[in-house]
C-alpha positions in Angstrom: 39.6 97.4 64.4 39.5 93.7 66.0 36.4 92.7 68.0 38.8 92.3 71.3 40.3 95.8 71.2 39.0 97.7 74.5 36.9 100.6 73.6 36.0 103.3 76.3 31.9 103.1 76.4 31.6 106.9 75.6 32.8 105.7 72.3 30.6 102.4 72.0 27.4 104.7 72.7 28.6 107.1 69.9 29.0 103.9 67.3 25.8 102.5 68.5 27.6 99.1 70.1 26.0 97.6 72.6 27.3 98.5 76.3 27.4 94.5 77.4 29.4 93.6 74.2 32.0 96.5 75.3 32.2 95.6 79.0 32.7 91.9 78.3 36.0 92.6 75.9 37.1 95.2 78.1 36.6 93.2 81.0 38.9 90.1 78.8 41.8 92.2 78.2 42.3 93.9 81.0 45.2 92.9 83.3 46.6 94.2 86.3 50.7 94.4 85.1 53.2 95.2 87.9 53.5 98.9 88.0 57.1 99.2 87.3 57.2 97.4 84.3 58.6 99.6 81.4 59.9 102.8 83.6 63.6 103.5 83.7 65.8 106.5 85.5 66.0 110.0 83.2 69.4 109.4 85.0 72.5 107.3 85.9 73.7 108.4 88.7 71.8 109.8 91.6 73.6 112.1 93.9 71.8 111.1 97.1 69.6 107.7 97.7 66.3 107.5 99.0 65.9 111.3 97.1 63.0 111.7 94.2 64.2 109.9 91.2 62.7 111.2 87.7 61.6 108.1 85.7 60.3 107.6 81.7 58.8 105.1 79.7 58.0 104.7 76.3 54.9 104.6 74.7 55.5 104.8 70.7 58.4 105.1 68.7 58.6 108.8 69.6 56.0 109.4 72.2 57.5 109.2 76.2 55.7 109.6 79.5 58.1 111.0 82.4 57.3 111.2 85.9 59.2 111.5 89.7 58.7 109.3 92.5 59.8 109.0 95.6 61.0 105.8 98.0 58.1 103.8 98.1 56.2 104.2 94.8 56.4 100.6 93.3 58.2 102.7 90.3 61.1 103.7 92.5 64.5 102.2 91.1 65.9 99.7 93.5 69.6 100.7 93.2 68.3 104.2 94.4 67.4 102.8 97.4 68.9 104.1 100.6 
């Protein structure tokens, strides 16, 4: 495991790290990425804009995450826009 991977303190205080040395590389690599990034529509075609969409996005080669939103989640597809 590299030095800059975050690690979840719970974990640090189980392998003895120190707390500052955690908070400091979590602290690095943490970004705030646009919320949409990596979600697309479980569907094509949507029968009725501005109605829930159900989204995905992959996490692993066989490990997916699947939601629904609604018009005005920052995950909402555009072209199901009313």
């Amino acid at each position: 495991m590299s030095a800059t991977a975050p690690l979840h303190p719970v974990w640090g205080k189980a392998l003895g790290l120190e707390s500052a040395a955690l908070t400091t590389s979590i602290a690095a690599s943490v970004s705030a990425p646009d919320a949409s990034v990596g979600w697309e529509p479980v569907r094509a075609v949507n029968p009725r804009p501005g109605a829930p969409v159900a989204i995905k996005k992959k996490l692993g080669p066989h490990l997916w995450i699947s939601t629904t939103v609604r018009p005005g989640d920052p995950r909402y597809p555009s072209a199901h826009h009313a």
